[in-house]
C-alpha positions in Angstrom: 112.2 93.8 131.2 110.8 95.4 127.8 111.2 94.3 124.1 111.9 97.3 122.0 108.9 98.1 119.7 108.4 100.2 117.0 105.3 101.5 117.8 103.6 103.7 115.2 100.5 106.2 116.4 98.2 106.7 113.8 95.6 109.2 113.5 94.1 112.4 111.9 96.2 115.4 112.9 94.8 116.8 116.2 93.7 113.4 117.2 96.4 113.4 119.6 99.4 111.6 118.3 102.0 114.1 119.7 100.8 114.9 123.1 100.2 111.0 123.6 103.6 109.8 122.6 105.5 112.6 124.6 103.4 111.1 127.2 104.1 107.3 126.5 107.8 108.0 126.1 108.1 109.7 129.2 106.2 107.1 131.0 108.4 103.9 129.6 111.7 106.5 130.6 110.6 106.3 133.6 110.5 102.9 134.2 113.8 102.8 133.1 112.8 101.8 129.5 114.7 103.4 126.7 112.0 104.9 125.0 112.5 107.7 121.8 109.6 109.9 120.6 110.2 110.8 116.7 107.4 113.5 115.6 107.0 115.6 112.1 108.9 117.8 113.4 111.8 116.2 115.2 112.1 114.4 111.5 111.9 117.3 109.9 114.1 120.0 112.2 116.6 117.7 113.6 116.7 114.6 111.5 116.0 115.4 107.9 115.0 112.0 107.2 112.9 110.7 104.2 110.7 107.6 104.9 113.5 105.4 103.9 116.0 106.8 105.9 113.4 107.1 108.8 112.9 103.2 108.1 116.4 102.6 108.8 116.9 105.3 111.7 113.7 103.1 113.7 115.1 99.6 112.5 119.0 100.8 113.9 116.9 101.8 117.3 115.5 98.2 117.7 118.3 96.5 117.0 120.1 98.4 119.8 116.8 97.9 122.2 115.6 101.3 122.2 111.2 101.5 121.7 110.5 104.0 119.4 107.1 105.7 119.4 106.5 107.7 116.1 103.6 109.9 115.5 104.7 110.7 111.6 101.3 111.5 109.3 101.2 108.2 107.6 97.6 109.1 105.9 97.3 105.9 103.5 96.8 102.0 104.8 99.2 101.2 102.4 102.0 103.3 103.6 101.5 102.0 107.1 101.3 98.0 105.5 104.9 98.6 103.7 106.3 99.7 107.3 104.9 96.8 109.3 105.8 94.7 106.4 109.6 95.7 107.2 110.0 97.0 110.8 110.8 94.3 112.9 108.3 94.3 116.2 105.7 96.9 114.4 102.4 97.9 116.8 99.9 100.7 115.0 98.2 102.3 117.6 94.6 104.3 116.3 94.9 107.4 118.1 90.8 107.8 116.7 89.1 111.0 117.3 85.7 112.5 115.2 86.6 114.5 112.1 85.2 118.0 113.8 87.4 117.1 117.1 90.5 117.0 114.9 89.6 120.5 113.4 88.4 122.0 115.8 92.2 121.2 117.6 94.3 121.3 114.3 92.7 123.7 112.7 92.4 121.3 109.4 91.3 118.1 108.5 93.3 115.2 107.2 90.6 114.7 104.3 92.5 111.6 102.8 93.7 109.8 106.0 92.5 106.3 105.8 91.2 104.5 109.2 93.6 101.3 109.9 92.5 98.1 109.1 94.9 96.3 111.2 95.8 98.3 114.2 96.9 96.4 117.0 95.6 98.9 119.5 92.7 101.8 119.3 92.7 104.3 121.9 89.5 106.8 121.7 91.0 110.3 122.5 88.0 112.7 121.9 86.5 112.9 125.6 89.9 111.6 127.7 92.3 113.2 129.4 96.4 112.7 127.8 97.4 110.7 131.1 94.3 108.0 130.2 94.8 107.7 126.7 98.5 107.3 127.7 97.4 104.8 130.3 95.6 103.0 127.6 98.9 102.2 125.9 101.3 101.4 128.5 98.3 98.8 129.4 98.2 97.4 126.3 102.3 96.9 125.9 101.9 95.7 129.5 99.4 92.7 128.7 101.3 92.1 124.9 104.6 91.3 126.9 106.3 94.1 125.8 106.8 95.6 128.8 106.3 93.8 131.9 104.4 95.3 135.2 108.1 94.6 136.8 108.9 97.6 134.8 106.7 100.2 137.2 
């Protein structure tokens, strides 16, 4: 049993947004969850969605009970407010990670990315390995009732 979710990983670039979602999709996949993992570049490449057309692609997902896990830049608070504002079943994960960590993996900073204020879930990713992090996550929709340990 699983509620779809929109859930939204936040973070600077290199902090691990990508590689963790691939890795949370696949995991809720496997359970039998229908799980889709929306990057920069899948929005960019395939979709060639704006935000408000992205908006609308996520909220036409949950309606039809598909989680979707999106690791789009969002680098302002207030971008990320106005989305859980109006996506229905909304969880910001902090995918947090030191400035020089995120360079040193990027090769840039995100200078202007603000730090959430409200996310429901923060998952340290500087010294852990993908499948923890990842493990972090599923955990955490595990003990919010979004997925259930049934699920496994």
């Amino acid at each position: 049993m699983a509620t779809s979710t929109c859930l939204w990983l936040t973070g600077q670039a290199g902090s691990g947004k990508r590689t963790v979602g691939r890795a949370v999709a696949a995991d809720l996949n496997a359970r039998g969850i229908a799980a889709i993992f929306i990057d920069d570049e899948a929005q960019n490449r395939y979709l060639a969605l704006g935000d408000e057309p992205l908006r609308w692609f996520c909220e036409t997902l949950l309606a039809n009970n598909v989680t979707v896990i999106v690791a789009i830049s969002a680098l302002h608070q207030s971008d990320r407010e106005d989305l859980r504002s109006t996506l229905n079943r909304f969880l910001e994960v902090f995918l947090d990670a030191p400035a020089e960590v995120c360079a040193q993996r990027a090769g840039r900073t995100d200078s202007g990315f603000e730090t959430p204020h409200a996310a429901e879930l923060r998952v340290p990713t500087a010294n852990r390995s993908v499948a923890a992090s990842s493990a972090q996550v599923i955990s955490f929709l595990e003990e919010s009732g979004v997925i259930s340990d049934a699920s496994a």
